[in-house]
N, CA, C and O of each residue as an XYZ file, in Angstrom:
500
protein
N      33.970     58.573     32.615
C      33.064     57.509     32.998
C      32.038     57.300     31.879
O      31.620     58.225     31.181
N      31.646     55.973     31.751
C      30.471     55.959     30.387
C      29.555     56.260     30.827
O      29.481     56.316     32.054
N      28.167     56.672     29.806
C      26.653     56.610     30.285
C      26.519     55.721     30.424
O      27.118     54.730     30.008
N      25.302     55.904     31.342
C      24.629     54.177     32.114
C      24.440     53.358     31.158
O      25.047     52.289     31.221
N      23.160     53.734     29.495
C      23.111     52.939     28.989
C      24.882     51.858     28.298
O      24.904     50.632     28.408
N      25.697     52.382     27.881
C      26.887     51.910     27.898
C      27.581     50.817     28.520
O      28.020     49.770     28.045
N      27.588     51.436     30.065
C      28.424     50.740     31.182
C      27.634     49.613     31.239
O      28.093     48.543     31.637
N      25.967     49.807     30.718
C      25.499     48.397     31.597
C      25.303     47.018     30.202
O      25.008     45.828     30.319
N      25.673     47.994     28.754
C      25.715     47.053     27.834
C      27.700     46.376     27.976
O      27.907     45.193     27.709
N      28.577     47.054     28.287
C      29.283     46.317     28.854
C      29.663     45.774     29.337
O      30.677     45.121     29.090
N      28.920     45.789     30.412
C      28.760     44.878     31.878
C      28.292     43.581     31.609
O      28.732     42.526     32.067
N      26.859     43.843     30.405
C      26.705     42.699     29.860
C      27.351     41.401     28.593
O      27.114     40.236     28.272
N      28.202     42.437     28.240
C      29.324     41.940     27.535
C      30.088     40.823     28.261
O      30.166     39.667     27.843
N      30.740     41.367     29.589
C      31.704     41.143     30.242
C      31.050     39.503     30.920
O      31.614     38.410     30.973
N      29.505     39.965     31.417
C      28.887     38.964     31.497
C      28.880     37.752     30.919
O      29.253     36.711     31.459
N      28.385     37.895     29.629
C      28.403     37.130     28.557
C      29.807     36.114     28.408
O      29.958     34.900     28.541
N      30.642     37.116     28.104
C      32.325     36.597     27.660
C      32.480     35.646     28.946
O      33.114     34.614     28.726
N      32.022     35.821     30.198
C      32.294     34.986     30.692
C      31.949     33.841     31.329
O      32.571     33.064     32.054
N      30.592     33.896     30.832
C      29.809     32.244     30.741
C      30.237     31.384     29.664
O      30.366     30.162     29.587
N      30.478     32.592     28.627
C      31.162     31.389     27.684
C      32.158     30.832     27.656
O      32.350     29.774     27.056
N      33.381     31.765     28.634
C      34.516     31.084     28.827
C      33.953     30.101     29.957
O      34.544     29.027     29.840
N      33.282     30.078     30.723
C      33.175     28.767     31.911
C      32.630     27.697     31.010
O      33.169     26.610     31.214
N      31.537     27.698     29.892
C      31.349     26.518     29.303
C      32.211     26.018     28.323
O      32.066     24.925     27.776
N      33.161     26.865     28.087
C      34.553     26.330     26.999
C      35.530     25.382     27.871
O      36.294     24.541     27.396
N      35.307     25.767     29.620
C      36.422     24.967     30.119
C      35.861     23.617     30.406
O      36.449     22.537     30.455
N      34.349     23.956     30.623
C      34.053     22.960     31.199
C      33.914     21.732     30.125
O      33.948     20.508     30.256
N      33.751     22.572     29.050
C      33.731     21.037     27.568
C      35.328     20.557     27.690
O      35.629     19.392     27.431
N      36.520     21.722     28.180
C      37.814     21.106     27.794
C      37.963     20.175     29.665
O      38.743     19.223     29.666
N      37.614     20.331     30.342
C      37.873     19.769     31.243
C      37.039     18.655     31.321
O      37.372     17.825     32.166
N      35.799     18.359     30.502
C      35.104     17.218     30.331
C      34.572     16.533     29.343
O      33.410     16.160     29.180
N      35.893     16.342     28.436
C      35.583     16.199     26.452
C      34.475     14.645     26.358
O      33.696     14.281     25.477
N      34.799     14.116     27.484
C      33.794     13.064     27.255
C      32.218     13.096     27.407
O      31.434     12.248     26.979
N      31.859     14.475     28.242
C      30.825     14.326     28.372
C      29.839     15.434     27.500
O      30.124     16.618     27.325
N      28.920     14.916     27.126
C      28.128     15.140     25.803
C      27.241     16.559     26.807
O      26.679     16.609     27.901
N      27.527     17.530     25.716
C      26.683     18.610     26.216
C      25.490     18.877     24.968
O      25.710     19.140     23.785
N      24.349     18.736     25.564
C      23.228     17.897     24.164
C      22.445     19.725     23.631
O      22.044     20.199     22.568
N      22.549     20.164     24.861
C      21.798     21.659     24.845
C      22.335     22.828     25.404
O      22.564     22.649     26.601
N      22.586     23.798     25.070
C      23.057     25.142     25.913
C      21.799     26.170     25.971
O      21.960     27.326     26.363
N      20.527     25.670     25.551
C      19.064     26.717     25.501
C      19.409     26.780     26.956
O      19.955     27.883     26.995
N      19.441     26.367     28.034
C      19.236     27.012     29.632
C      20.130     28.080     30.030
O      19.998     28.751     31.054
N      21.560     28.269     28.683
C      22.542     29.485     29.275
C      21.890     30.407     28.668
O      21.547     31.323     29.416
N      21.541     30.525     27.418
C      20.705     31.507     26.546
C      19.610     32.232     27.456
O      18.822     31.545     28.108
N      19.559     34.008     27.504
C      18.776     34.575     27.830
C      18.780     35.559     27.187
O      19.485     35.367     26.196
N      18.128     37.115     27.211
C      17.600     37.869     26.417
C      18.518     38.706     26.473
O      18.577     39.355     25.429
N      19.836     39.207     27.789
C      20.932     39.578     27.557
C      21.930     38.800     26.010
O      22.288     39.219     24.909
N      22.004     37.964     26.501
C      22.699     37.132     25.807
C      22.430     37.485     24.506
O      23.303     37.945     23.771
N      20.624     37.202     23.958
C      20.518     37.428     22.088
C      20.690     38.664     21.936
O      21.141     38.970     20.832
N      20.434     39.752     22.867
C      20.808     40.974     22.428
C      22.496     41.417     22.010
O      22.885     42.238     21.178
N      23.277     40.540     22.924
C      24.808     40.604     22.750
C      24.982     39.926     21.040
O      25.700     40.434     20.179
N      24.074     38.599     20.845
C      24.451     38.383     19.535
C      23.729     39.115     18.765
O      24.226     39.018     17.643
N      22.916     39.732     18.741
C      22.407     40.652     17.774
C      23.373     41.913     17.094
O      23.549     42.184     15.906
N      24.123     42.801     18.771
C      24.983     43.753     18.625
C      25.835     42.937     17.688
O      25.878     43.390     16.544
N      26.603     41.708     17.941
C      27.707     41.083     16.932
C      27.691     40.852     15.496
O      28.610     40.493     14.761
N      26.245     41.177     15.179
C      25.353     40.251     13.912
C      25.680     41.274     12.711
O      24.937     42.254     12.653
N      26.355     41.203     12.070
C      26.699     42.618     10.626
C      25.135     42.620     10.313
O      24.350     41.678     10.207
N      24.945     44.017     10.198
C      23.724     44.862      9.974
C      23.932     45.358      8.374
O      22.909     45.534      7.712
N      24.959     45.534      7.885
C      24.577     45.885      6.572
C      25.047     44.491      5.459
O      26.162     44.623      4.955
N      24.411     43.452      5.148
C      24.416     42.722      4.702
C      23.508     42.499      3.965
O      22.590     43.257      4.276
N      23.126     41.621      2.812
C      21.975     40.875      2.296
C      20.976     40.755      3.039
O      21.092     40.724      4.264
N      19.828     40.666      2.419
C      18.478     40.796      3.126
C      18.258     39.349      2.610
O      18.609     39.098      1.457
N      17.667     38.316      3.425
C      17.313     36.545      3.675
C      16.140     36.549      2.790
O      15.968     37.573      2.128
N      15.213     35.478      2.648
C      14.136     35.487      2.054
C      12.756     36.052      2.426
O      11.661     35.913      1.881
N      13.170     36.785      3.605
C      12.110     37.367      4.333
C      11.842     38.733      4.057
O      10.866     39.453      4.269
N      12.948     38.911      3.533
C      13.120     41.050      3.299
C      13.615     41.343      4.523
O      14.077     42.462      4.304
N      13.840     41.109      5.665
C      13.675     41.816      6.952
C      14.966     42.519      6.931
O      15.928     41.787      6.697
N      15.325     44.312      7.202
C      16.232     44.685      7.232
C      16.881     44.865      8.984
O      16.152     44.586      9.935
N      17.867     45.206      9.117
C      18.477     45.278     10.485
C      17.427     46.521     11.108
O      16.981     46.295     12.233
N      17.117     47.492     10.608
C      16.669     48.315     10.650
C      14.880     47.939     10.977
O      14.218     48.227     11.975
N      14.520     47.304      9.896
C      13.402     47.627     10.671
C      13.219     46.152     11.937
O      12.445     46.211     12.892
N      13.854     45.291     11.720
C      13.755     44.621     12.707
C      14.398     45.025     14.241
O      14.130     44.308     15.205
N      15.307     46.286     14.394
C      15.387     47.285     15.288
C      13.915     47.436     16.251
O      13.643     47.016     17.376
N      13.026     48.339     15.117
C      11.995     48.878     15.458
C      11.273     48.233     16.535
O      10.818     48.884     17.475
N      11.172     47.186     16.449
C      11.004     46.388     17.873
C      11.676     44.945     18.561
O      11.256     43.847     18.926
N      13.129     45.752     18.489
C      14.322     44.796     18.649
C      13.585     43.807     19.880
O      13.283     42.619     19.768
N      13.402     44.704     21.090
C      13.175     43.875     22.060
C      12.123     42.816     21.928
O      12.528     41.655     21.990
N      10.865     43.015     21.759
C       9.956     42.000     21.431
C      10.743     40.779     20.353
O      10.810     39.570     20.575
N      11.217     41.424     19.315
C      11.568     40.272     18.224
C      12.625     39.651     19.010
O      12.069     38.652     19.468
N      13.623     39.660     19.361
C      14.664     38.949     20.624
C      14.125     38.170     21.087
O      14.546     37.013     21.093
N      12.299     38.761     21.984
C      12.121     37.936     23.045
C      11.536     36.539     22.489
O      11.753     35.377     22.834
N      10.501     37.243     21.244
C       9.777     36.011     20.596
C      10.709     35.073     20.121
O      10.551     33.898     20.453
N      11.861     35.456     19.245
C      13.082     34.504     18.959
C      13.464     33.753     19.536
O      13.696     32.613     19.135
N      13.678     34.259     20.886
C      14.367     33.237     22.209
C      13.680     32.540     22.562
O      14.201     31.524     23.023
N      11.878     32.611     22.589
C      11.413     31.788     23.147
C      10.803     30.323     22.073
O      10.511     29.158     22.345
N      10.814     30.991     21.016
C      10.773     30.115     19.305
C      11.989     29.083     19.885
O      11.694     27.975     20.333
N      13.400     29.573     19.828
C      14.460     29.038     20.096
C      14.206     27.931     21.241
O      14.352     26.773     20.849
N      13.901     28.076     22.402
C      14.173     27.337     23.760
C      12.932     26.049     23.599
O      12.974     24.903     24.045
N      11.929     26.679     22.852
C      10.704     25.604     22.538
C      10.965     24.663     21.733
O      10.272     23.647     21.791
N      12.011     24.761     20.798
C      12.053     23.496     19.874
C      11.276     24.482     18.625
O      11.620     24.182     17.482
N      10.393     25.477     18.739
C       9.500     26.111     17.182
C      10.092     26.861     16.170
O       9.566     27.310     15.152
N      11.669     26.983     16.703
C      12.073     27.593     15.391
C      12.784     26.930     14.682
O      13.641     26.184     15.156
N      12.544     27.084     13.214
C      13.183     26.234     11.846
C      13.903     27.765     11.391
O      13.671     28.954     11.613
N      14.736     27.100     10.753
C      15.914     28.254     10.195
C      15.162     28.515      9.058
O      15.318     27.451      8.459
N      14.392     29.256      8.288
C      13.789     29.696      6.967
C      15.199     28.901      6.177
O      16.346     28.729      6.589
N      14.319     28.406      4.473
C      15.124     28.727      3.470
C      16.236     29.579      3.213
O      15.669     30.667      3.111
N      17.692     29.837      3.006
C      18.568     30.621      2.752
C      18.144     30.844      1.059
O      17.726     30.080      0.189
N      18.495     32.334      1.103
C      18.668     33.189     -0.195
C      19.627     32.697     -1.217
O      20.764     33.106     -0.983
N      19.502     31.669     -2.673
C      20.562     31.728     -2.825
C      20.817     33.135     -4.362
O      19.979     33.385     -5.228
N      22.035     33.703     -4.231
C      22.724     34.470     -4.854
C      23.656     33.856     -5.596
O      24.076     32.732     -5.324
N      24.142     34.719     -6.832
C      25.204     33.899     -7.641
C      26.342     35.164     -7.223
O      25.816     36.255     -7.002
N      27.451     35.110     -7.135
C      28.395     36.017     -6.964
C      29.395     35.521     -8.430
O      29.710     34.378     -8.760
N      29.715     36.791     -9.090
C      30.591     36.379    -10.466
C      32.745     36.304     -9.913
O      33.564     36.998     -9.310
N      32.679     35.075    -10.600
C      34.510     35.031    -10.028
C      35.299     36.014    -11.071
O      35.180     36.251    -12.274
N      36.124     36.452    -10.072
C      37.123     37.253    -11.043
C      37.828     36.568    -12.183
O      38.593     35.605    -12.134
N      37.354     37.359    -13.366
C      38.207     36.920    -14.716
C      38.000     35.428    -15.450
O      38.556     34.973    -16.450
N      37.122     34.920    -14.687
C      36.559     33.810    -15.602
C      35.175     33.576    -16.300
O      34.986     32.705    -17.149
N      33.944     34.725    -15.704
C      33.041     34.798    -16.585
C      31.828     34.275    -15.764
O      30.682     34.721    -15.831
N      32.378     32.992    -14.774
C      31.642     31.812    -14.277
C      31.196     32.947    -12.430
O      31.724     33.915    -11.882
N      30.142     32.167    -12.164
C      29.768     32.540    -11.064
C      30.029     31.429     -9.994
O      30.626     30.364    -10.151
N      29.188     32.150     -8.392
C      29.464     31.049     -7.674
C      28.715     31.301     -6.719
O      28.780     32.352     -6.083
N      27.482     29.894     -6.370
C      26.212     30.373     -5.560
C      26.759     30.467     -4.203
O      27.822     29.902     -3.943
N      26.060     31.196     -3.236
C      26.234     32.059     -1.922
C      24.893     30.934     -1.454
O      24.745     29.943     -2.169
N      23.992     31.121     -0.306
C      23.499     31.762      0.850
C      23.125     32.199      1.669
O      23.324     31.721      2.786
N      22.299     33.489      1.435
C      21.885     34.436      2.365
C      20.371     33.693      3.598
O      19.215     33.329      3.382
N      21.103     33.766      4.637
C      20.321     33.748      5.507
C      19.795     34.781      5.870
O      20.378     35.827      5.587
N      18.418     34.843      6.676
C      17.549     35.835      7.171
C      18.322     36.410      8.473
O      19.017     35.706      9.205
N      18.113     37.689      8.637
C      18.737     38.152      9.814
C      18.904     37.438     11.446
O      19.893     37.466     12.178
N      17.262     36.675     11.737
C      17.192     36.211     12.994
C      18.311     34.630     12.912
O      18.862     34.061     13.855
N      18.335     34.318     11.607
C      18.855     32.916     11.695
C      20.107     33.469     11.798
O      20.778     32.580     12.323
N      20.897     34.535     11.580
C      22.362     35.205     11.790
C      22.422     35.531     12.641
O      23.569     35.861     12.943
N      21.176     35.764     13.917
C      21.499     36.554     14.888
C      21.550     35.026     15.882
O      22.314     35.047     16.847
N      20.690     33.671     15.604
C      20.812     32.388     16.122
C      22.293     31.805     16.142
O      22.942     31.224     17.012
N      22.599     32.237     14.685
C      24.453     31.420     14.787
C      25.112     32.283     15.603
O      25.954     31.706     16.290
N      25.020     33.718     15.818
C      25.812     34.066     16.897
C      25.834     34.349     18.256
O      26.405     35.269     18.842
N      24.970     33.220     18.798
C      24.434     33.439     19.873
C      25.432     32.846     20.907
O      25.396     33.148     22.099
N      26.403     31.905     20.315
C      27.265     31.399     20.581
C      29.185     31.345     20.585
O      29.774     30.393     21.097
């Protein structure tokens, strides 16, 4: 049997997976009708599920913020995020850009990097 903390982050998984499958049918069972917002399915289960999804060892955005220390007070930063999010107050920061070099030609090729919360916004979905 899992520990509680476990069973009940799965539970919320299971949760999750399946609001999103009811709003996948309901766009395929109603392609005509315009779905303008999904902020009312979004809750603090939910950003925490996209957070768990969010690769943690990646580039650091223009903010510095590492997975790590934005951990340190995961829950608060989630909550303030979500509620930035549902208000209309959050703007996606500037992305990082990086040059990455191509194999065997010398030439590079710009990247990028978004800040962690704006990675943890695209996968909220």
């Amino acid at each position: 049997m899992l520990p509680e903390g476990q069973m009940t982050r799965a539970l919320d998984r299971e949760t999750i997976s399946t609001r999103q499958g009811k709003l996948a049918e309901l766009a395929r069972k109603a392609p005509d009708m315009a779905l303008r917002t999904l902020a009312h399915h979004i809750d603090l289960v939910w950003m925490h599920e996209a957070y768990r999804r969010t690769r943690k060892d990646g580039a650091v955005g223009v903010d510095g913020v590492t997975a790590e220390m934005y951990e340190e007070r995961l829950d608060e930063n989630l909550a303030d995020l979500l509620e930035r999010f549902k208000s209309g107050r959050y703007r996606a920061p500037p992305v990082r850009r990086a040059h990455i070099p191509k194999e065997g030609t010398g030439k590079t090729r710009p990247i990028g990097i978004p800040t962690l919360e704006d990675k943890v916004l695209q996968r909220r979905c």
